[in-house]
C-alpha positions as CSV (number, residue, x, y, z in Angstrom):
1,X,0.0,0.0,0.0
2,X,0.9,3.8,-0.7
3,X,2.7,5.3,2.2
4,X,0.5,7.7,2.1
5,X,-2.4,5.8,2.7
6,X,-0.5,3.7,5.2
7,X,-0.1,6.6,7.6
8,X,-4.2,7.3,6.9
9,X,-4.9,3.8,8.1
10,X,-2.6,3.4,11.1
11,X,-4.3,7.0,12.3
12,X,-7.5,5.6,11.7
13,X,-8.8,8.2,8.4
14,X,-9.2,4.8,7.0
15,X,-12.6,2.7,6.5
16,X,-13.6,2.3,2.8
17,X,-12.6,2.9,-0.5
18,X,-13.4,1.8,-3.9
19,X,-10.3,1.2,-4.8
20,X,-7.6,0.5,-2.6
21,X,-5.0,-1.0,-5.0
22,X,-5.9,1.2,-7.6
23,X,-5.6,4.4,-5.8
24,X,-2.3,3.4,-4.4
25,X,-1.2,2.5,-8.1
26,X,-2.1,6.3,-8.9
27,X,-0.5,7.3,-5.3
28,X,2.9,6.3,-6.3
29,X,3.4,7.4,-9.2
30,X,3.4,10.9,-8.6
31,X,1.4,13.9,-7.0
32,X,-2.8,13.3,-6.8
33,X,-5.3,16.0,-6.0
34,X,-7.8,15.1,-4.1
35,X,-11.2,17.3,-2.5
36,X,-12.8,17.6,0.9
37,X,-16.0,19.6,0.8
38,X,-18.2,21.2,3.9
39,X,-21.7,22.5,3.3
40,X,-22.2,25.7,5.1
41,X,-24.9,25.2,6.5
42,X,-23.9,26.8,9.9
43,X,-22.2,30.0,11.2
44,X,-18.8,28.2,12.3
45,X,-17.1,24.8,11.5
46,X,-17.5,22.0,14.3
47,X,-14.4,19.4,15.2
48,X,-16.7,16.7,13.5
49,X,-16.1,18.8,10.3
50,X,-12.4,18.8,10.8
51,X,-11.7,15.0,10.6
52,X,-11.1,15.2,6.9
53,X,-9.3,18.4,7.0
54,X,-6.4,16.5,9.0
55,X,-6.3,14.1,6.8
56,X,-6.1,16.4,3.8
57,X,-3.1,17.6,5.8
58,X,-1.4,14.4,6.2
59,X,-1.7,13.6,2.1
60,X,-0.3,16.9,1.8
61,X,2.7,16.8,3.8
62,X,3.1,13.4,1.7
63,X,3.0,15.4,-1.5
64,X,0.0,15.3,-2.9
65,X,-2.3,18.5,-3.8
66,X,-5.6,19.1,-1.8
67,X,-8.5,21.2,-2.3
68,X,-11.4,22.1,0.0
69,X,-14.6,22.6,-1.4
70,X,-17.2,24.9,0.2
71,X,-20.5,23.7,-1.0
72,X,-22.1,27.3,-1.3
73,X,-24.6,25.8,-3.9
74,X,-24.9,22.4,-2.0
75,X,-25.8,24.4,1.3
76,X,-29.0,26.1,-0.5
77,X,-30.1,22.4,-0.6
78,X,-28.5,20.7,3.0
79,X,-27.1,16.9,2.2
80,X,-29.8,14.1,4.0
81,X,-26.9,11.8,4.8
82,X,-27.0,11.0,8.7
83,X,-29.6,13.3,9.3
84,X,-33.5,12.1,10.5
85,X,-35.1,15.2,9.5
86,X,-34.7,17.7,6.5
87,X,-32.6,20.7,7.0
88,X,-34.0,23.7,8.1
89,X,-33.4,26.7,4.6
90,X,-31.1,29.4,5.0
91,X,-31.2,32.5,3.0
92,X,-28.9,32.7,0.4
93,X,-27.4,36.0,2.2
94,X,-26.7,34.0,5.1
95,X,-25.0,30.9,2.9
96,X,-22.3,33.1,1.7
97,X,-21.9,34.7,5.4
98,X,-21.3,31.3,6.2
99,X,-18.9,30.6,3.6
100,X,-17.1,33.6,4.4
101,X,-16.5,32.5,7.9
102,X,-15.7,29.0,6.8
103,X,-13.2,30.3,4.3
104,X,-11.7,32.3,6.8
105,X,-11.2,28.9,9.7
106,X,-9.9,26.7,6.8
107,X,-7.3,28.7,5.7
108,X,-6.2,29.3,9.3
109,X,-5.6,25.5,9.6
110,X,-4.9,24.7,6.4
111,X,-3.0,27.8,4.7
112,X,-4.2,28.0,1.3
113,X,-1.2,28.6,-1.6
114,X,-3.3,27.7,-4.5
115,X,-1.2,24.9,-5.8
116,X,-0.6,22.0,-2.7
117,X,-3.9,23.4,-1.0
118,X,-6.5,25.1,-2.6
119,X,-9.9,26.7,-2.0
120,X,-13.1,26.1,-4.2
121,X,-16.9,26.9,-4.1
122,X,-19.8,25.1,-5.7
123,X,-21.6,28.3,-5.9
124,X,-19.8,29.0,-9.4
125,X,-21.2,26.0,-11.1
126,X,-24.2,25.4,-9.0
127,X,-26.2,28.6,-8.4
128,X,-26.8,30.0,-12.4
129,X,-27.3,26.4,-13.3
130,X,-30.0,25.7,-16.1
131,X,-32.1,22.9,-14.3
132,X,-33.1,21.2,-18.1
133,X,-29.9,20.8,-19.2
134,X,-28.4,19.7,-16.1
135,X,-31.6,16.7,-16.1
136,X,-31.0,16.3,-19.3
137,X,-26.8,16.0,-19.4
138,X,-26.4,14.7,-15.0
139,X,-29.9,13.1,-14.2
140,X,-30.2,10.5,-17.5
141,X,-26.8,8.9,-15.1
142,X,-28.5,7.8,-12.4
143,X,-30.8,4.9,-11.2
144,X,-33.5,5.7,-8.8
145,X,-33.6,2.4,-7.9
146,X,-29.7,2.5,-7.2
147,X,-29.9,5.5,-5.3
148,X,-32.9,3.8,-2.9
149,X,-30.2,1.1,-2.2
150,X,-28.1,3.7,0.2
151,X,-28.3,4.2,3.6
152,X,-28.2,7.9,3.9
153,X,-32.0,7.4,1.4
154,X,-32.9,4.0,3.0
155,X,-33.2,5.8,6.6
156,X,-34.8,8.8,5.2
157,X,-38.2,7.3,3.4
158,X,-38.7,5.8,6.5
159,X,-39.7,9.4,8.1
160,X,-40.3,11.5,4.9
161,X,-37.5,12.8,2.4
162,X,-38.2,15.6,0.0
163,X,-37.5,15.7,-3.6
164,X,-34.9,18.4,-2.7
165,X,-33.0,16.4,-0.5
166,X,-33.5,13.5,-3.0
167,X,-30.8,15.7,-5.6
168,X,-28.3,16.2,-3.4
169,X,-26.2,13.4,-4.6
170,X,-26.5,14.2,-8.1
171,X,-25.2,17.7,-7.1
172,X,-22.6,16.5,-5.2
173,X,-21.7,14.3,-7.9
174,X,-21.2,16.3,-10.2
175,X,-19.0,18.7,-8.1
176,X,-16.5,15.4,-8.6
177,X,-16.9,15.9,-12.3
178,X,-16.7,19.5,-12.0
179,X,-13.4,19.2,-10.0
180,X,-12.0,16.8,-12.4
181,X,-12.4,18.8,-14.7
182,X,-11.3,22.0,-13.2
183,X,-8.0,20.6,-11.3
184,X,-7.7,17.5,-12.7
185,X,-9.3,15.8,-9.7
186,X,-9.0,12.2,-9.0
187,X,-9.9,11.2,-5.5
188,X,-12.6,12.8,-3.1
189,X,-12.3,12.3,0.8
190,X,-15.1,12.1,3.3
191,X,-16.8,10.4,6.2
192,X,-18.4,7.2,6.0
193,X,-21.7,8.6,6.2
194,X,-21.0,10.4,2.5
195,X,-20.0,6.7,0.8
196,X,-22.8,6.5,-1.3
197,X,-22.5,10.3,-2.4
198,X,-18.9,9.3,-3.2
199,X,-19.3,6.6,-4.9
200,X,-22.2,7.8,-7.1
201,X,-19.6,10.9,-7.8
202,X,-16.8,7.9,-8.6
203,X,-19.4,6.7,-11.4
204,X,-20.4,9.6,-12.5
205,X,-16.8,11.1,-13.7
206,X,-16.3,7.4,-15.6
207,X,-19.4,7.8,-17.4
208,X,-18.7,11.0,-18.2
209,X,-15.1,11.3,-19.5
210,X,-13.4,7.1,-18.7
211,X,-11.5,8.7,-16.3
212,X,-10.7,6.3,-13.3
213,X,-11.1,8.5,-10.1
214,X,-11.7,7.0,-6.6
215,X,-13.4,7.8,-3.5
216,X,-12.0,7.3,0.3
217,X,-14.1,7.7,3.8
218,X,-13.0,7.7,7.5
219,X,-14.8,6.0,10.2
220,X,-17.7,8.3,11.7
221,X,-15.9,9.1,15.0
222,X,-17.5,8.1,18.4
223,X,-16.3,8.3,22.2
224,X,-15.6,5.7,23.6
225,X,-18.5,5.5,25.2
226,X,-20.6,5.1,22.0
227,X,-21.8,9.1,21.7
228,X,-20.9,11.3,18.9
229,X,-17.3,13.1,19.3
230,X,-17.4,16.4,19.7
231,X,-21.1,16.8,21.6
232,X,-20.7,19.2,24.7
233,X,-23.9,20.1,26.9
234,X,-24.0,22.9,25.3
235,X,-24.1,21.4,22.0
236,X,-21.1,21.0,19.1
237,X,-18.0,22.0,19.8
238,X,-17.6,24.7,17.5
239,X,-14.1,26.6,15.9
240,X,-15.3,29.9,16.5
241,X,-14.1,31.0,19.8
242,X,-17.7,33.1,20.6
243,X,-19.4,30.0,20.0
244,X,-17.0,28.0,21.9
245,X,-14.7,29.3,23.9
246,X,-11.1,28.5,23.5
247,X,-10.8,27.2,27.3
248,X,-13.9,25.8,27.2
249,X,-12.2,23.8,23.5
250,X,-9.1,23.2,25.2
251,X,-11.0,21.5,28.5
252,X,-13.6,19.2,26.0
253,X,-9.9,17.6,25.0
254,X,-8.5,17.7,28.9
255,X,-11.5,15.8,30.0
256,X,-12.0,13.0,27.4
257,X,-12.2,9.6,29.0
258,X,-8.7,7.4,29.4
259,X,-10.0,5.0,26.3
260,X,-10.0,7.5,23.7
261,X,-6.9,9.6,24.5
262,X,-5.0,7.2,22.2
263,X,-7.3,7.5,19.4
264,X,-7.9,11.2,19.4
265,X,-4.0,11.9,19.7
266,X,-3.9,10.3,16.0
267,X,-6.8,11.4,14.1
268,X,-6.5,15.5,15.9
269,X,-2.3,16.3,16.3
270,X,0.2,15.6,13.9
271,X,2.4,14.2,16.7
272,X,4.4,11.1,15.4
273,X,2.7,7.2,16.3
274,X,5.8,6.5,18.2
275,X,5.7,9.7,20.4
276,X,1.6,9.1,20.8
277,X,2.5,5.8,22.0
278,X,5.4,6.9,24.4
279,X,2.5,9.3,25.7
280,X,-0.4,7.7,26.7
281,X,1.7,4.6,28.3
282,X,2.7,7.6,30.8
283,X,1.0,9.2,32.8
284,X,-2.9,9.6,31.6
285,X,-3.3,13.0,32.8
286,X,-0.3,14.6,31.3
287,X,-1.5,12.4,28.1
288,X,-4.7,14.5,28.3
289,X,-3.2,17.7,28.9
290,X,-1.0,17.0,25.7
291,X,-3.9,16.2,23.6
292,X,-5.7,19.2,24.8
293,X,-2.7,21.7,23.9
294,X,-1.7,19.8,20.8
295,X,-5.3,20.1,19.5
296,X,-5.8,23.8,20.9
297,X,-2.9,24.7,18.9
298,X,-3.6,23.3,15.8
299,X,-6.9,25.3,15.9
300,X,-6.9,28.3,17.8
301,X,-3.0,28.7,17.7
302,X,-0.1,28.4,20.1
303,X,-0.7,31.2,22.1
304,X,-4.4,30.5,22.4
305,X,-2.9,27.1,23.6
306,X,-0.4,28.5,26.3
307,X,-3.2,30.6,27.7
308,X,-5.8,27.9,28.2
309,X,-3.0,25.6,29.6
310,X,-2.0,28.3,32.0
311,X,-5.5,29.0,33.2
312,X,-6.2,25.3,33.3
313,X,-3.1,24.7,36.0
314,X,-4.5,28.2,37.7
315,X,-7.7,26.4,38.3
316,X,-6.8,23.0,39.1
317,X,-3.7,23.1,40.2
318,X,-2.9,25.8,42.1
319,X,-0.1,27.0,39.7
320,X,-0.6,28.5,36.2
321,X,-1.6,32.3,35.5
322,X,-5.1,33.4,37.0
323,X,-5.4,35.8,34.2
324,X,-6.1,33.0,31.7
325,X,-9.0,31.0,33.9
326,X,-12.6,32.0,32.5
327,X,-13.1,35.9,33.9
328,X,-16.2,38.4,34.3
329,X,-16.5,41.5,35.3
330,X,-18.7,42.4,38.3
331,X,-19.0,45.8,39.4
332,X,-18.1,45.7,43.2
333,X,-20.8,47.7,43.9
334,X,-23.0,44.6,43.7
335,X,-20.7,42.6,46.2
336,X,-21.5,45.9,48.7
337,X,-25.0,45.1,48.5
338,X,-24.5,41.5,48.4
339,X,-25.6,39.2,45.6
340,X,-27.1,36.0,45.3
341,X,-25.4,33.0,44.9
342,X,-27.9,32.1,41.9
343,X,-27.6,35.1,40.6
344,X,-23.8,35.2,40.7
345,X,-23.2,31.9,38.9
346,X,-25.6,32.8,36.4
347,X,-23.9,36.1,36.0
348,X,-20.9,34.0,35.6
349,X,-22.8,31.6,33.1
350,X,-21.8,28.5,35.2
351,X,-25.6,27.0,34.2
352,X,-28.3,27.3,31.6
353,X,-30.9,28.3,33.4
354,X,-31.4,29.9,37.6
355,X,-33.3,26.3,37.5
356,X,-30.4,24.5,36.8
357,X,-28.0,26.4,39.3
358,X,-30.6,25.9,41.9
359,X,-30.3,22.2,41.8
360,X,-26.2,22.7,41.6
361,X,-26.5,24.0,44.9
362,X,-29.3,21.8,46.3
363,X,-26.4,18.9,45.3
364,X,-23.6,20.0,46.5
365,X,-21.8,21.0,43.3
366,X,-21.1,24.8,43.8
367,X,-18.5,26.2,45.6
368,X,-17.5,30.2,46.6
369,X,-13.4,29.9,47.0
370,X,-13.3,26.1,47.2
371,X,-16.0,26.5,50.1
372,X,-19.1,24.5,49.2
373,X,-22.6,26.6,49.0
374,X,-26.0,24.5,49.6
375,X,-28.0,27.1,50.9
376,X,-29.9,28.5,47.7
377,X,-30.4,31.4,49.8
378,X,-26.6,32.3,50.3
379,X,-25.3,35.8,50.0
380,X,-22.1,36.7,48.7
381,X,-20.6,39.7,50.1
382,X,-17.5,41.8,49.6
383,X,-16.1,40.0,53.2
384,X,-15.9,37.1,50.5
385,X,-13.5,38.6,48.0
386,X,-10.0,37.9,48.2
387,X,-7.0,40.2,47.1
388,X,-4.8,38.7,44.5
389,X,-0.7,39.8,44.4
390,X,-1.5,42.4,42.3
391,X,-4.0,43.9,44.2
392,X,-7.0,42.4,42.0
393,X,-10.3,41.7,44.2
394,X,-11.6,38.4,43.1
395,X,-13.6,35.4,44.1
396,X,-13.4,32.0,42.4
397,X,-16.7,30.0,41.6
398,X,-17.1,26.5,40.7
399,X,-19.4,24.4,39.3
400,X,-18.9,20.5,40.1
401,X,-15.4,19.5,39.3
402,X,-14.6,20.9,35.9
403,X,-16.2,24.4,35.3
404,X,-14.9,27.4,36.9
405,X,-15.2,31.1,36.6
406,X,-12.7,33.6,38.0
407,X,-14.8,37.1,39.1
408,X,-13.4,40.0,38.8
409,X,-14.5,43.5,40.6
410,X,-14.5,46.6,39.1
């Protein structure tokens, strides 16, 4: 097998393709471009979108020429596969919002030169397209019955799936053919739940010009405790830092159960197998720590990553910078009158709802400078502040045994 595709398998980007001797033929003898597309169909890209863009990564640091494909036409549209209900529609206004702020993540990860990694949008072919001709040229390919036979459909007509959705494949296909015919194209990348998308695309470009192009998809990544990676309470875990905030990123990592430490070191750093291994038969929390940092980087940058770390020790450890915990700003006025411990930790937005910090405190899970609060009723004063070094009057509030906010008076 290719090297390149070696290193995909032993960091687990590796569960079908529909060729594998084939593509690893192609592999070696010289440079292959291959695509990764995202539908914007959101404000931000989520670390479940990102599993392909490290492995577009790792075949380009092996020499090979990747482009990402922003499905600006695709998203006016929304792909069915792995979802049990149909997209909700976005304005066109917001679509390109979107794939501004998409454009804008990827090329901070990825770093765009227009030759080993470039960027493309659907929205050139896709939006000004004449429906007749494309029916006539795109839809006379496919088999209804075939398409019936995938999953992604199968799942769909058992709740409802609308003629809309029911295109999407042909659209994505084509965007293979498009690509192939744009950049020379010959293998598309993509999670497992995009295989029959892929391979409809694979057939599509054969039909269409003999060319033999191939398709490749990752295992859909899970915890180990069967749930979706990268599901928080508070939903996805989302690149943008004002939907996710970079400590709250880096402690998602710093928290994942022992069992998948391993597995996450491969498919989210670049860090060598060998020093991976050397890791995680250490000590686990340091292996944790690592992971967290190693992906923080990657994402938000180094410096992002040296903050969070810092505030992380600061909370948990005693050492660290306090400047880089979780902060708000409360006007010490409010500590002179005295303030509700409810209304403090929502203030500090250490729950949802008042609701849910009531029931905090009725279990024993808040705490007022490592002091436990179970009195609902409990006033926080300024006799509760402390004074840090530097003269800063503070209090620390935490929520069970991994969320913390550091309050600082005005």
């Amino acid at each position: 097998m290719n090297k390149a595709l070696e290193t995909l398998k032993e960091r687990g980007f590796f569960q079908q393709c529909t060729d594998v001797e084939g593509l690893s033929t192609l592999m070696d003898e010289g440079p292959v471009t291959f695509y990764v597309g995202t539908d914007p169909t959101g404000p931000s890209l989520h670390i479940g979108h990102m599993v392909p863009f490290f492995a577009l990564r790792h075949l380009r640091a092996a020499g090979h020429n990747g482009i990402a494909l922003i499905g600006g036409g695709t998203a006016r549209i929304g792909d069915p596969s792995g979802k049990t209900e149909m997209r909700k529609i976005i304005s066109y206004d917001d679509i390109d919002e979107n794939v501004r702020r998409f454009e804008k993540q990827l090329d901070s990860f990825i770093g765009f030169d227009g030759k080993t990694a470039v960027l493309d949008n659907n929205k050139y072919w896709l939006a000004d397209m004449n429906y007749i001709d494309f029916m006539r040229d795109i839809g006379s390919c496919f088999s209804v019955n075939k398409m019936l036979t995938f999953e992604a459909y199968k799942k769909r007509m058992e709740a409802g799936l609308s003629f809309l959705e029911f295109s999407y494949q042909l659209l994505q296909s084509y965007d293979f053919l498009k690509l192939y015919e744009r950049h020379n194209c010959r293998l598309q990348i993509g999670g497992d739940d995009q295989w029959g998308n892929i391979v409809a695309g694979v057939d599509l470009v054969r039909r269409k010009t003999g060319a033999l192009v191939f398709g490749l998809t990752f295992p859909l990544i899970t915890r180990s405790d069967g749930k979706k990676m990268g599901k928080t309470e508070k939903g996805a875990l989302f690149l943008d830092p004002a939907m996710t905030p970079v400590f709250d990123f880096f402690q998602y990592w710093r928290n994942v159960d022992d069992a998948d430490v391993r597995k996450f070191l491969l498919l989210f750093t670049f860090l060598p197998v060998a020093e991976i291994d050397a890791i995680v038969s250490g000590d686990i929390n340091k292996a944790k720590e690592k992971l967290a940092w190693e992906v923080t980087k990657e994402i938000h940058g180094q410096d992002a990553a040296d903050k969070a770390l810092a505030g992380a020790r600061a909370a948990f450890s005693g050492g660290g910078d306090k400047a880089s915990m979780p902060t708000v700003e409360i006007p010490f006025s409010d500590f002179e009158n005295g303030i509700g411990v409810i209304d403090l930790f929502f203030a500090a937005k250490l729950g949802g709802t008042k609701s849910d910090i009531r029931r905090l405190v009725e279990q024993g899970g808040a705490s007022v400078n490592n002091k436990p609060v179970t009195d609902v009723k409990f006033v926080i004063t300024a006799a509760d502040l402390t004074v840090d070094s530097d003269g800063t009057r503070e209090i620390i509030l935490r929520a069970g045994k991994k969320k913390f906010t550091r309050i600082v008076c005005l």
